[in-house]
C-alpha positions as CSV (number, residue, x, y, z in Angstrom):
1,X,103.6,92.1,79.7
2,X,100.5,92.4,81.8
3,X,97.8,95.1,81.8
4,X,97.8,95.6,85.4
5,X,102.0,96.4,85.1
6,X,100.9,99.1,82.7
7,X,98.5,99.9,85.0
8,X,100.3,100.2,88.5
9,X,103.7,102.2,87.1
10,X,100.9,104.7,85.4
11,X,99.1,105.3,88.8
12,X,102.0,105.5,89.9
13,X,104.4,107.4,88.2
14,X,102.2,109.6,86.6
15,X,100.8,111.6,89.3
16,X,104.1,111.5,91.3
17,X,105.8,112.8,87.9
18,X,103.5,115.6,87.4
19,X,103.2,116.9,91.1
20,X,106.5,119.1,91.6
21,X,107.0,117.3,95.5
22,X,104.7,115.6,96.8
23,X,105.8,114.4,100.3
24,X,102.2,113.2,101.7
25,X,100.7,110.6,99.3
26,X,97.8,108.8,100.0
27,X,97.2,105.3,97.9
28,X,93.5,104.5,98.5
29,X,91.9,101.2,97.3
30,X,93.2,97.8,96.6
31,X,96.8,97.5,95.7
32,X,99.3,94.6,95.0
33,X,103.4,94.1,95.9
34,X,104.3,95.7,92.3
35,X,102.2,98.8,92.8
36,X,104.0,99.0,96.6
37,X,107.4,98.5,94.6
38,X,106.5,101.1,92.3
39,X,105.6,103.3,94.9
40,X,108.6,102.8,97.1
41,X,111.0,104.3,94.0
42,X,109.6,107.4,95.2
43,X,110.1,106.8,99.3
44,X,113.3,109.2,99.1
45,X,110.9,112.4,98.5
46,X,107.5,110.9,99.8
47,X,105.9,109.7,102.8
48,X,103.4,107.2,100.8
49,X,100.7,105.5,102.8
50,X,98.3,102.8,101.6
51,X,94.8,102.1,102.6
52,X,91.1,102.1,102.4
53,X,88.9,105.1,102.6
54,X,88.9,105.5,106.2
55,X,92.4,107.0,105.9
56,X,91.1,110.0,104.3
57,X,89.2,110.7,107.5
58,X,92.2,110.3,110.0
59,X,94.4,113.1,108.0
60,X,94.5,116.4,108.7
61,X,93.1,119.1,106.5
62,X,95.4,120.5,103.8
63,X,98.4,118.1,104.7
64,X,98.2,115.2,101.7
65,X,100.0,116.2,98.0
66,X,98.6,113.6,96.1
67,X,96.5,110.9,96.2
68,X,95.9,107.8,93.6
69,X,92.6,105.8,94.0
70,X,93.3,102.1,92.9
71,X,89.8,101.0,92.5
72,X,87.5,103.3,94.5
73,X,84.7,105.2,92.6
74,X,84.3,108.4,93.0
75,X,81.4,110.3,94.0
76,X,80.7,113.9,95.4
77,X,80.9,112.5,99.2
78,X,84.4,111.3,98.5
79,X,85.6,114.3,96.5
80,X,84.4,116.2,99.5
81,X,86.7,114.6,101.9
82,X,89.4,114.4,99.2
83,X,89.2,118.5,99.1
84,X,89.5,118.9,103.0
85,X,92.7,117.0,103.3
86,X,94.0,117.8,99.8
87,X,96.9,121.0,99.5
88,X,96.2,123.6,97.3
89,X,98.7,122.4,94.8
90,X,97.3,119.1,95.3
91,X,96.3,116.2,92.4
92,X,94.1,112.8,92.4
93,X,94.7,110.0,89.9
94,X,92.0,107.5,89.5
95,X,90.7,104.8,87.4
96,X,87.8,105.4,85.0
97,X,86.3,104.2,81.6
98,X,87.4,104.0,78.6
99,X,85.2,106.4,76.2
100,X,84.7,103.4,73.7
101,X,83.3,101.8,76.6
102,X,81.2,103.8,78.7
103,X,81.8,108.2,77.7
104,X,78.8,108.5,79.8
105,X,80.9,107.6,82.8
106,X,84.3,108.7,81.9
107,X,82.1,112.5,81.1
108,X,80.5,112.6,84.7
109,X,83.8,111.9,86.4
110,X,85.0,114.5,84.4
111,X,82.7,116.9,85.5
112,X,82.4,115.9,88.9
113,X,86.1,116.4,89.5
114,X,86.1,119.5,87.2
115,X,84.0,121.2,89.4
116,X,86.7,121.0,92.3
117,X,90.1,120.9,90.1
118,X,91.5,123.8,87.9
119,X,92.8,120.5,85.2
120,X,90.5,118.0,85.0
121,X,92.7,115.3,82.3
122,X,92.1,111.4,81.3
123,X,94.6,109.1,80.4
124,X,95.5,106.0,78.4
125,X,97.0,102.9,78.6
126,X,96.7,99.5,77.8
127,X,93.3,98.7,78.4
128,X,92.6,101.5,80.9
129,X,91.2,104.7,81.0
130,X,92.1,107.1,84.3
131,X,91.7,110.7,85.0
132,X,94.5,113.3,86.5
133,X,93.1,116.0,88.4
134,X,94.9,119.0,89.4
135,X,94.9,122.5,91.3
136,X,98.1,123.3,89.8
137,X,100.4,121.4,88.3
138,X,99.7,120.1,84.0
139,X,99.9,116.5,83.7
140,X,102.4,117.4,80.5
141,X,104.0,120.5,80.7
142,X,104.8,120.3,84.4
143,X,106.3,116.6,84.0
144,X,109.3,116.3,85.9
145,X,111.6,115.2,83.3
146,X,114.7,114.2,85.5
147,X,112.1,112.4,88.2
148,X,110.6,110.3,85.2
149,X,114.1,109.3,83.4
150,X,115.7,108.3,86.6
151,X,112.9,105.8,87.5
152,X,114.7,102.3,87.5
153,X,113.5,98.9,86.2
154,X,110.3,100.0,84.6
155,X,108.4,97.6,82.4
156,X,105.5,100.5,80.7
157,X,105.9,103.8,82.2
158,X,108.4,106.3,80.8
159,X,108.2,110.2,79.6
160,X,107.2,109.4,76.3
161,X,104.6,107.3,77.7
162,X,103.2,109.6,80.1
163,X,102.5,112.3,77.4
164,X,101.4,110.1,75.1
165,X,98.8,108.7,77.1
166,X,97.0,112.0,77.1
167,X,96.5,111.6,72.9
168,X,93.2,110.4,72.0
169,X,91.5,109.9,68.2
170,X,90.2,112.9,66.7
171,X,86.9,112.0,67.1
172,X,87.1,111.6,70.8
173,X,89.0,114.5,71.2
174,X,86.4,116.5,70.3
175,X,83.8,114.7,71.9
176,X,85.9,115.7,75.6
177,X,86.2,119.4,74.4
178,X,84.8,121.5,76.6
179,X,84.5,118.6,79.5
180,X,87.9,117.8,80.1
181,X,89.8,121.1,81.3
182,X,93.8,121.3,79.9
């Protein structure tokens, strides 16, 4: 199976999972046809548009759910925009790095978003490292269970796999106490 499989159900299906309905969802960044197939298993609850950043600036403020950055860093610029057109139940998924690999990065993306979001969480799988963000909703206890079963003709994601990707080693556990917020 390939790492980017892994990696487009988890963009995915996590955030849309965790949010209870999310009818606006933004995908920003470069995507592929299996992350638009794994998007479109949710097309019966969400309007889900894909783009670059200059679709955050043609939305209206407080309209968008969710929204999943493929491969677009974040900064404090773009978490500004991100809070203008975000709901206030609202969550961002994007990519990261792993702590093995580069905590420095993986703690200031942390922050950055922490500042703005209520739940500020990363998450593992296969070789990737991504953060959840939330005003409302937990990334594990709010996980819509019948949403996440139902999902058809998966190859990574499934319930299990969603909470299990917020487990990390002891060691690293400790080290993102206090800077990520469950």
């Amino acid at each position: 199976m390939k790492d980017n499989n892994a990696f487009n159900e988890m963009m995915v299906h996590l955030p849309l999972c965790t949010h209870k309905e999310a009818s606006n969802v933004l995908i920003i960044g470069t995507t592929n046809e299996d992350m638009r197939n794994q998007a479109a298993k949710h097309n019966k609850t969400s309007n889900i548009e894909f783009g670059d950043l200059s679709l955050l600036t043609s939305k209206n403020e407080k309209d968008i759910d969710v929204i999943i950055l493929t491969d677009v860093k974040i900064d404090e610029l773009l978490l500004a925009n991100i809070e203008r057109i975000l709901k206030i139940d609202g969550l961002i998924a994007f990519a990261s790095k792993a702590f093995s690999r580069d905590e420095d990065k993986l703690f200031a993306d942390l922050k950055l978003v922490g500042t703005k979001f209520w739940i500020a969480m990363p998450f593992k799988f296969g070789h990737n490292t991504s953060i959840i963000a939330s005003k409302r909703y937990h990334p594990t206890a709010d996980i819509n269970l019948q949403r996440a079963d139902l999902l058809d003709g998966l190859d990574y994601y499934s319930a299990e796999i969603h909470n299990a990707s917020f487990v990390f080693p002891a060691a690293e556990f400790r080290a993102l106490t206090g800077i990520a917020k469950r």
